[in-house]
Backbone bond lengths (Angstrom), bond angles and torsions (degrees), N, CA, C in turn:
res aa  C-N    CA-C-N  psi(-1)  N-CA   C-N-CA  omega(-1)  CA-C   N-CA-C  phi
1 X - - - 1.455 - - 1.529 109.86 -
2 X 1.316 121.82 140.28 1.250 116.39 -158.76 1.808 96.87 -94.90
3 X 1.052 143.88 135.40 1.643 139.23 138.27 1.675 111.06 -12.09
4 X 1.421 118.21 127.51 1.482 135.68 -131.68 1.824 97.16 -149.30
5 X 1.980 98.92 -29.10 1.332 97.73 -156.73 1.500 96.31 -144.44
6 X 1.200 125.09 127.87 1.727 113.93 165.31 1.521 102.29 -128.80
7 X 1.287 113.17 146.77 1.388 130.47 175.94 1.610 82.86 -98.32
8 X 1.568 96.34 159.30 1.608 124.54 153.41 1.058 104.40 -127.28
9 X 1.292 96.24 118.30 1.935 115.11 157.09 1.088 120.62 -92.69
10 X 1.356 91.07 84.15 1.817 106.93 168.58 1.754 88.05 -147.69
11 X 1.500 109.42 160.71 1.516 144.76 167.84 1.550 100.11 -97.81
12 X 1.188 120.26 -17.94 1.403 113.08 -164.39 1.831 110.03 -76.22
13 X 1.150 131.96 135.45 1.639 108.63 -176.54 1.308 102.46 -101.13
14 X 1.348 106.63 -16.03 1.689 94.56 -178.97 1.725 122.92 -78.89
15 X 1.538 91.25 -24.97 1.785 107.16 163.83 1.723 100.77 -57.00
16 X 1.416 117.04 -76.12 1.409 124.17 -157.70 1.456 108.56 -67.77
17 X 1.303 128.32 -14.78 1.305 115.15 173.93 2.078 104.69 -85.51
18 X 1.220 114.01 -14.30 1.311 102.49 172.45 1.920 114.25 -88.23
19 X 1.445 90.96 -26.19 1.695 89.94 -176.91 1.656 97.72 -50.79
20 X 1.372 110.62 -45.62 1.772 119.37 -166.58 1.459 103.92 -48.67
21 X 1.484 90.69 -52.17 2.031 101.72 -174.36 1.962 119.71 -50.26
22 X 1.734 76.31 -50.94 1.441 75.98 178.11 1.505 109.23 -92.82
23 X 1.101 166.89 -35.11 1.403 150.17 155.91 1.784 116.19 -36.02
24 X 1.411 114.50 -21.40 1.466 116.36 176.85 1.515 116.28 55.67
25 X 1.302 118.14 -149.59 0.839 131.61 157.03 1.543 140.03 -63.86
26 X 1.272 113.46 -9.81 1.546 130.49 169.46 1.626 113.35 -46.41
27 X 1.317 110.67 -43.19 1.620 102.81 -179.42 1.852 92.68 -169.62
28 X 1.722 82.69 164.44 1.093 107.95 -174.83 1.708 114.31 -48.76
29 X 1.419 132.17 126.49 1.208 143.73 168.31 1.596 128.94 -82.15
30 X 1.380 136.30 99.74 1.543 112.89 175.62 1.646 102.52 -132.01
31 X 1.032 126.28 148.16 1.414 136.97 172.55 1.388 91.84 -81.87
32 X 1.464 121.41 156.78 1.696 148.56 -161.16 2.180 82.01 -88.86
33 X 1.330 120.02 -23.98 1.466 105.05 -177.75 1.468 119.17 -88.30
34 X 1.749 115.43 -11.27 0.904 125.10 137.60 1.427 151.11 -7.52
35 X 1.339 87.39 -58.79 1.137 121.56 -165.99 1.764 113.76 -84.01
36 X 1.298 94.14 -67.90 1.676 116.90 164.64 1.555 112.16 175.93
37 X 0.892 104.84 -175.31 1.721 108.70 -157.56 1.521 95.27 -115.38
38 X 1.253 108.52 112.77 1.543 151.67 140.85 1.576 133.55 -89.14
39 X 1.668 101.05 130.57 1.260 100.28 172.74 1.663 117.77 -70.40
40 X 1.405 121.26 147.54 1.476 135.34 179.87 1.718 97.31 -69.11
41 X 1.692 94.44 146.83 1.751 93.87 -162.11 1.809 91.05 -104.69
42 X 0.817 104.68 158.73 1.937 118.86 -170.97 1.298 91.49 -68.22
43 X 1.558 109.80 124.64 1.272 102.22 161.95 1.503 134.89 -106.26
44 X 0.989 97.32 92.36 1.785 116.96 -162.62 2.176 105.18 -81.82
45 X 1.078 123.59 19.96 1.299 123.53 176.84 1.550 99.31 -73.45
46 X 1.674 137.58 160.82 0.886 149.49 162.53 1.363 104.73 -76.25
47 X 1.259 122.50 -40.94 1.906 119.28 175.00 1.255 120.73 -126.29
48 X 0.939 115.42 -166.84 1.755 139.21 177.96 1.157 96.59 -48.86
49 X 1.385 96.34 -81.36 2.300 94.41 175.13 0.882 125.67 -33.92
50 X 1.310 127.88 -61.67 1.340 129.63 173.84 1.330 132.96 -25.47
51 X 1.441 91.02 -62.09 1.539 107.07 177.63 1.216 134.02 -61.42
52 X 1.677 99.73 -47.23 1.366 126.31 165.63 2.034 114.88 -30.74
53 X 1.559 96.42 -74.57 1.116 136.07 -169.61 2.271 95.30 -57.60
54 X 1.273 125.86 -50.96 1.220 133.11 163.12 1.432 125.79 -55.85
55 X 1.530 102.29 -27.77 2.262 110.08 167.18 1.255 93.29 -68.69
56 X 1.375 110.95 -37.61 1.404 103.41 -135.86 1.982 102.77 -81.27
57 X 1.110 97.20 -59.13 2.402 111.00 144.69 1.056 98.65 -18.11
58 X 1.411 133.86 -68.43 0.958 125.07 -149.36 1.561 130.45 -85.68
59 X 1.506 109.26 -28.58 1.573 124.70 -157.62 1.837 81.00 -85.28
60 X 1.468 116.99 -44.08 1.463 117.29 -160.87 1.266 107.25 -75.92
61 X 1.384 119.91 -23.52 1.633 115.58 169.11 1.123 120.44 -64.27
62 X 1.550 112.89 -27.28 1.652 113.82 176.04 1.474 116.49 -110.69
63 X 1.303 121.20 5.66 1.711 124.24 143.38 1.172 140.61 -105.07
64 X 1.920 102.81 -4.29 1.236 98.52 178.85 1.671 123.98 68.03
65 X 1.449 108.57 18.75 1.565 107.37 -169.64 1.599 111.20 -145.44
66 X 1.239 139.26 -162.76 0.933 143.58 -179.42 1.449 121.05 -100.44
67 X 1.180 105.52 88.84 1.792 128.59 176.62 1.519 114.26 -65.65
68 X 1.366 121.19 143.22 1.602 130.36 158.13 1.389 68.64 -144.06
69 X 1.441 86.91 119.25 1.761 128.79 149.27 1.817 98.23 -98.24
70 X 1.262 102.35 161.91 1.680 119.53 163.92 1.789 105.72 -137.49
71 X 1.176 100.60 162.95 1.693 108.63 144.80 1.598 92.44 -153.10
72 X 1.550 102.34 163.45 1.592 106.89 168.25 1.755 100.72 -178.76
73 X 1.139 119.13 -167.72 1.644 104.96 -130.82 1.658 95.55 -168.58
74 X 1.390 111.57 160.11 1.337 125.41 147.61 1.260 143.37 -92.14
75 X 1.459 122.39 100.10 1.464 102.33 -172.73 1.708 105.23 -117.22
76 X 1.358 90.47 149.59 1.366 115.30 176.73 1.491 116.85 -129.54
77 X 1.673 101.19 114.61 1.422 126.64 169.94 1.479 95.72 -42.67
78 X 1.339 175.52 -71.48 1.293 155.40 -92.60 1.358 103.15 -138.22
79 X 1.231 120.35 -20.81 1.521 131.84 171.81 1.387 123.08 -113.11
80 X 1.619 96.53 22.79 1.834 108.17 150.99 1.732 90.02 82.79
81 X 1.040 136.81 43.72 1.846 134.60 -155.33 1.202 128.00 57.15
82 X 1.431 109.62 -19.69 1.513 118.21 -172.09 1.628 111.50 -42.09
83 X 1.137 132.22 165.37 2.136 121.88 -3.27 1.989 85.59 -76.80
84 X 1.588 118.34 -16.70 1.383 96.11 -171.37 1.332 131.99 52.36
85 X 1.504 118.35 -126.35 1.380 111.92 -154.93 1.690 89.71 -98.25
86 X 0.874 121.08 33.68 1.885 131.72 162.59 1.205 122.90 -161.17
87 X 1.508 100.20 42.11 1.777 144.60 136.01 1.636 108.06 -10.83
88 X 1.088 127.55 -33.85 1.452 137.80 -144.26 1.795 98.81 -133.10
89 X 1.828 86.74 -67.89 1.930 95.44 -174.39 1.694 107.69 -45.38
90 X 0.824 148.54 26.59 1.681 133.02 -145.31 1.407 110.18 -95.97
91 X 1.668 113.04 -11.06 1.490 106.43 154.57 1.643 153.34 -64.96
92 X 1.240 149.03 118.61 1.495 117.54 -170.40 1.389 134.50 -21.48
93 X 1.304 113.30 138.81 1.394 103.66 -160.24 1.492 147.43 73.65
94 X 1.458 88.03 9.10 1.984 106.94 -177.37 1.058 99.97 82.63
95 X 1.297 160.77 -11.39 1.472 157.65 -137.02 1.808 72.58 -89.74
96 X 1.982 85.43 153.47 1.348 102.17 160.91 1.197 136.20 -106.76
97 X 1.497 132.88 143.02 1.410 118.58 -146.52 1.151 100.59 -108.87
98 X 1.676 124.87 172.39 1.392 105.94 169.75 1.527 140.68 -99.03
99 X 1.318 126.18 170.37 1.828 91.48 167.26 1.376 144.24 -18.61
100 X 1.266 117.23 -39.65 1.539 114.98 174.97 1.507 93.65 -97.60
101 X 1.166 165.35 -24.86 0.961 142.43 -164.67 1.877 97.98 -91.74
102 X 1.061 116.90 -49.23 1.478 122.12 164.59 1.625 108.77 -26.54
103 X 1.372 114.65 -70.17 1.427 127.29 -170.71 1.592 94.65 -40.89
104 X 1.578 125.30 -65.35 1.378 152.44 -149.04 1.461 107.46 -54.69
105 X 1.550 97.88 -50.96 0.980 119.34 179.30 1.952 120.09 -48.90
106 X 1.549 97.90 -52.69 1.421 113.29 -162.44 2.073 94.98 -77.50
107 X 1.400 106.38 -59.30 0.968 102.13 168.44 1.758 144.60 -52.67
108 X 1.377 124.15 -9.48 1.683 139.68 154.43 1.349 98.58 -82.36
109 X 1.346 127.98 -43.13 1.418 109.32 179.73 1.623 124.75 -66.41
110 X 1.587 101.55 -22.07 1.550 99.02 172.10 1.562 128.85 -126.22
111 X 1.738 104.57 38.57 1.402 130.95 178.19 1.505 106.54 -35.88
112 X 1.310 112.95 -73.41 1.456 138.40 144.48 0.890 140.88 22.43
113 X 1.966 104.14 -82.02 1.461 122.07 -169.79 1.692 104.93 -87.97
114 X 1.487 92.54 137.70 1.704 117.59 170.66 1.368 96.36 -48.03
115 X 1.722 100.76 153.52 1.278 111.46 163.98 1.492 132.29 -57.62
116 X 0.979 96.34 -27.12 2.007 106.96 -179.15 1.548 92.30 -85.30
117 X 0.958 139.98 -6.49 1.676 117.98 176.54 1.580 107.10 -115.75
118 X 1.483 117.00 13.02 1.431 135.19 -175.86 1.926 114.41 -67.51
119 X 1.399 107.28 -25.68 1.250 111.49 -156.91 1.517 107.54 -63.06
120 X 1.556 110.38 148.67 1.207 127.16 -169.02 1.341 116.43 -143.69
121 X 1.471 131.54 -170.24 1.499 128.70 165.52 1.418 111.96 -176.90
122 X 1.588 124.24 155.59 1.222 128.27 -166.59 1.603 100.56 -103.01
123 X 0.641 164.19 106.77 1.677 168.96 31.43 1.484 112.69 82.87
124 X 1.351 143.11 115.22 1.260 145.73 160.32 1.472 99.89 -127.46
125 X 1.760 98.40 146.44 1.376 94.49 163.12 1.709 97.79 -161.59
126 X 1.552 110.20 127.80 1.357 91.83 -168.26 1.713 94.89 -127.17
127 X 1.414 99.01 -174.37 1.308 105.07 -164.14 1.997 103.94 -154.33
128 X 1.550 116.60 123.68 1.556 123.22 -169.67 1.397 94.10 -114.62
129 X 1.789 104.09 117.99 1.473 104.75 177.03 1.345 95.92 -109.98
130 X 1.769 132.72 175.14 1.156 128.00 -140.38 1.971 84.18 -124.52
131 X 1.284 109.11 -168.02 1.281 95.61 -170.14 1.611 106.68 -91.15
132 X 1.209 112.07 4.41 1.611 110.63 169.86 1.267 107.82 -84.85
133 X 1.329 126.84 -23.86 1.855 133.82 173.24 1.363 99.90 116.64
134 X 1.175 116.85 -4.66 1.665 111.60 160.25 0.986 121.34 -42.18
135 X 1.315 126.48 138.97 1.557 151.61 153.86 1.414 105.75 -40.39
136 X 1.378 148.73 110.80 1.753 120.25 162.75 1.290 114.18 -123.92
137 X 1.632 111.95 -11.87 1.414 118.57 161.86 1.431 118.65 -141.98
138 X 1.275 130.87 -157.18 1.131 159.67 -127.42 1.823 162.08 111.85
139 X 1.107 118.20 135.46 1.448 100.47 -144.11 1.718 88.42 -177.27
140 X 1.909 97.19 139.38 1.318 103.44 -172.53 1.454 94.65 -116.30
141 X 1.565 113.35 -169.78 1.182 140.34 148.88 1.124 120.69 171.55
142 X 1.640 125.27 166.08 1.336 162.00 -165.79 1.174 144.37 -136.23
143 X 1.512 120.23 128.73 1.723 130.08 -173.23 1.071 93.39 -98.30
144 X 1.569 148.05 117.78 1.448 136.32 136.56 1.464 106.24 -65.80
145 X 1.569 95.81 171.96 1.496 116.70 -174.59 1.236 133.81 -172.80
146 X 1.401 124.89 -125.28 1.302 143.35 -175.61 1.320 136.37 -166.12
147 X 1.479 132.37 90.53 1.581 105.20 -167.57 1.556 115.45 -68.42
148 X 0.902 106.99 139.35 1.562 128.88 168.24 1.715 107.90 -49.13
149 X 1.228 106.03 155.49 1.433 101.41 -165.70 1.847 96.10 -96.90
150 X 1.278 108.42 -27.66 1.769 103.73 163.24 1.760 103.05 -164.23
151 X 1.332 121.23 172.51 1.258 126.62 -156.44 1.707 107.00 -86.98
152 X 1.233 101.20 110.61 1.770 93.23 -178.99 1.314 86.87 -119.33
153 X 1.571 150.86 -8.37 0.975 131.31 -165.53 2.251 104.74 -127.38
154 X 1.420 77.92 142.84 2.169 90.83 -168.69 1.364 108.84 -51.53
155 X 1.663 114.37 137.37 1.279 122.83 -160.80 1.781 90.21 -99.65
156 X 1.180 98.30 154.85 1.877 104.18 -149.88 1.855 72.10 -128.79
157 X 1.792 100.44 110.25 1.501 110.90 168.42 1.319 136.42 -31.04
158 X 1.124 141.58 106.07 1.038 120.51 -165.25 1.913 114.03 127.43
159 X 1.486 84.75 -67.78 1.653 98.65 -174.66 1.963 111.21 -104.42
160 X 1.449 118.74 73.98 1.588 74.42 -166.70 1.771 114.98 -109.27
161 X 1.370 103.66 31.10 1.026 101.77 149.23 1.405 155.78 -58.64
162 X 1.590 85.15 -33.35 1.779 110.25 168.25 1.526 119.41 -47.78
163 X 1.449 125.71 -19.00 1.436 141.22 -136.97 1.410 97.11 -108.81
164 X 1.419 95.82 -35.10 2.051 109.76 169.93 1.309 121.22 -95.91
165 X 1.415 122.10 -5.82 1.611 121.10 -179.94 1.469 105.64 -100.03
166 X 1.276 105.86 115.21 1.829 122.23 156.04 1.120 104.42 -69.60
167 X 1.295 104.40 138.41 1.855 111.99 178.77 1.670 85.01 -119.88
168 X 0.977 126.27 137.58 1.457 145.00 -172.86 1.446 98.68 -79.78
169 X 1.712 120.46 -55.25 1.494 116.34 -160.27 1.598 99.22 -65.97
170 X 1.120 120.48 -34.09 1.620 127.12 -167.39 1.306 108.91 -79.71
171 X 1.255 121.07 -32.05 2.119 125.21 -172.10 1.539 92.10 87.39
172 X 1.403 133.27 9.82 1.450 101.35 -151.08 1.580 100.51 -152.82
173 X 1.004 136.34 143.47 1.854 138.23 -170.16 1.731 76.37 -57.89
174 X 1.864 89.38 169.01 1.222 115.02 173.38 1.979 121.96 -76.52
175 X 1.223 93.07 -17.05 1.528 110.99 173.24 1.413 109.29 -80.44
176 X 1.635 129.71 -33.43 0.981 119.15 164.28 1.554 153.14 -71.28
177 X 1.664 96.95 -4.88 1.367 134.14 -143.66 1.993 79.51 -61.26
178 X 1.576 120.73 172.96 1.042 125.39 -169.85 1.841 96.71 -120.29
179 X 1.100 130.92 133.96 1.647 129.62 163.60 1.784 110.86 -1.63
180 X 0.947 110.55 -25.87 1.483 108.98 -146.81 2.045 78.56 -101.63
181 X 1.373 102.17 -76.02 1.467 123.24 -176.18 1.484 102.97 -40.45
182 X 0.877 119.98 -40.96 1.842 133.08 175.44 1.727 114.08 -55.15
183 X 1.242 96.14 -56.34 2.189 117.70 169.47 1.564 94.99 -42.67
184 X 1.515 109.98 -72.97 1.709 122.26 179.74 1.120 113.82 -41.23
185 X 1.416 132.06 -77.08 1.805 127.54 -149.09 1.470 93.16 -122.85
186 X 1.481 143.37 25.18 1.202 122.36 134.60 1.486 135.16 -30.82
187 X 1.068 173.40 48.84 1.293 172.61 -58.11 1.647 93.13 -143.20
188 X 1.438 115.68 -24.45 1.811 100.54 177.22 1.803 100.39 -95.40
189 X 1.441 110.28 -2.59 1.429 89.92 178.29 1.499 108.92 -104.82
190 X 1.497 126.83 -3.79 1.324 101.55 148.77 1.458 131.00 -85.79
191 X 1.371 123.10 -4.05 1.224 136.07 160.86 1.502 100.64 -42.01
192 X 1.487 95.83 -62.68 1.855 101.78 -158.62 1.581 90.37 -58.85
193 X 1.230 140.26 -66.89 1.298 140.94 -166.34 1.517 109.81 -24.85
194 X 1.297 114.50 -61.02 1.472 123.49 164.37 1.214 136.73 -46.17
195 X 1.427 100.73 -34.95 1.358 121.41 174.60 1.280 114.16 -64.06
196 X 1.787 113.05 -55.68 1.769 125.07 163.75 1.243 109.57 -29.70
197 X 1.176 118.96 -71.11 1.812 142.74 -164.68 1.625 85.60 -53.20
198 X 1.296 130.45 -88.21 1.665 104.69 179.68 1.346 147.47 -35.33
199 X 1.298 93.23 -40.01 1.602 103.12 -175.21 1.652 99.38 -59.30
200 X 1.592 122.62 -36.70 1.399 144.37 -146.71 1.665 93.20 -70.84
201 X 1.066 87.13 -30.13 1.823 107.57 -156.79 1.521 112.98 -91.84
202 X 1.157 105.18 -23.95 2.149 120.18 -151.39 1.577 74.92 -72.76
203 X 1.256 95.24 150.10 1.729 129.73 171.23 1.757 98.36 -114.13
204 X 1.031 123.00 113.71 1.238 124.12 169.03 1.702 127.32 -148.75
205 X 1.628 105.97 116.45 1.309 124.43 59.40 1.153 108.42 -91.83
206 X 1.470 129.23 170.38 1.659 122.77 152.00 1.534 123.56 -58.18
C-alpha cells in the first residue's frame, strides 16, 4: 500500500505551510499540531541527519503515522560552515535567536569578507519514519549562493536566512525569487518531488 498521508513534525508554520505548497496535491498533508499538541523533542544530533532522522522517531512514536521531519541550516564558507547545524541556537548559551537577530548575527560576522569569499548555502535534509519509528527514507538538498553585504530585502517568518542569500541565476536574494523562480531553484521543492515518487511507490507493511 503506498503512503496516502504524511504528517510534518515541525511546530514551525512557516516550514509546514510550504511542505503543503510544495507537496501539492500529490498526497495527503497534516502538520504534527493537527494532530494534537506535543512538546518539541531536544534536538541534540551533531547534524542535519541527525536531527532530521530524531523529529522524525519521535513525532511517529506519538502519532502512530507517517512523519517527514526536516532540519537544515546555514552554511557559510568563511565562517568554517557556521552557524550550520545551530542555524537557530546562535545566541549565548545555545539559546535560539530570532529572525532578525539570526540575520544580525550572520551579517557582523561577515562585515569584512570580500564578495568572492561570500559564498554560502541553505541545507535541507529530511527524513520519513513509518508509524513503527522506522527510518524508510531520506534525502537532502541545497541553494548555493552569496551573503548579501546587509539586509535590504523582507525576512519571510520562519526562514530568515533567505533574506541574505543572492542566488546568482535569479539577480535577486532568495526571498525575492518570483512564483515562477521559486518552482525552479527551490531546493525543498525538488526534495518534495522525490519525496512524491516514493511515497507513490512504498509497499506497506514492510
Amino acid at each position: 500500500m503506498a503512503i496516502e498521508r504524511l504528517i510534518i513534525g515541525s511546530n514551525n508554520p512557516g516550514k509546514v505551510k510550504e511542505w503543503k505548497k510544495v507537496l501539492g496535491s500529490g498526497i495527503e498533508v497534516k502538520s504534527i499540531a493537527d494532530i494534537g499538541s506535543f512538546p518539541e523533542p531536544e534536538e541534540t544530533g551533531k547534524t542535519f541527519e541527525e536531527n532530521a532522522r530524531l523529529k522524525a522517531k519521535y513525532y511517529s512514536s506519538l502519532c502512530h503515522d507517517f512523519v517527514l521531519a526536516d532540519d537544515g541550516g546555514f552554511e557559510v564558507d568563511a565562517l568554517g560552515g557556521a552557524p550550520g547545524v545551530k542555524s537557530r541556537r546562535i545566541l549565548p548559551g545555545g539559546k535560539e535567536g530570532t529572525d532578525q537577530e539570526c540575520v544580525d548575527f550572520i551579517l557582523e560576522k561577515m562585515k569584512v569578507v570580500p564578495k568572492e569569499k561570500r559564498t554560502a548555502r541553505l541545507i535541507l535534509h529530511i527524513a520519513i519514519a513509518d508509524p513503527e519509528g522506522r527510518i524508510i527514507y531520506e534525502d537532502e538538498g541545497s541553494r548555493p549562493g552569496f551573503v548579501t553585504e546587509k539586509l535590504e530585502a523582507p525576512i519571510i517568518p520562519g526562514f530568515p536566512y533567505r533574506s541574505i542569500l543572492f542566488i546568482p541565476e535569479a539577480g535577486k536574494t532568495y526571498t525575492e525569487l518570483t512564483e515562477e523562480e521559486h518552482e525552479k531553484l527551490n531546493h525543498r521543492k525538488h526534495v518534495a518531488e522525490r519525496v512524491l515518487g516514493f511515497c507513490k511507490s512504498f509497499n506497506y507493511p514492510l
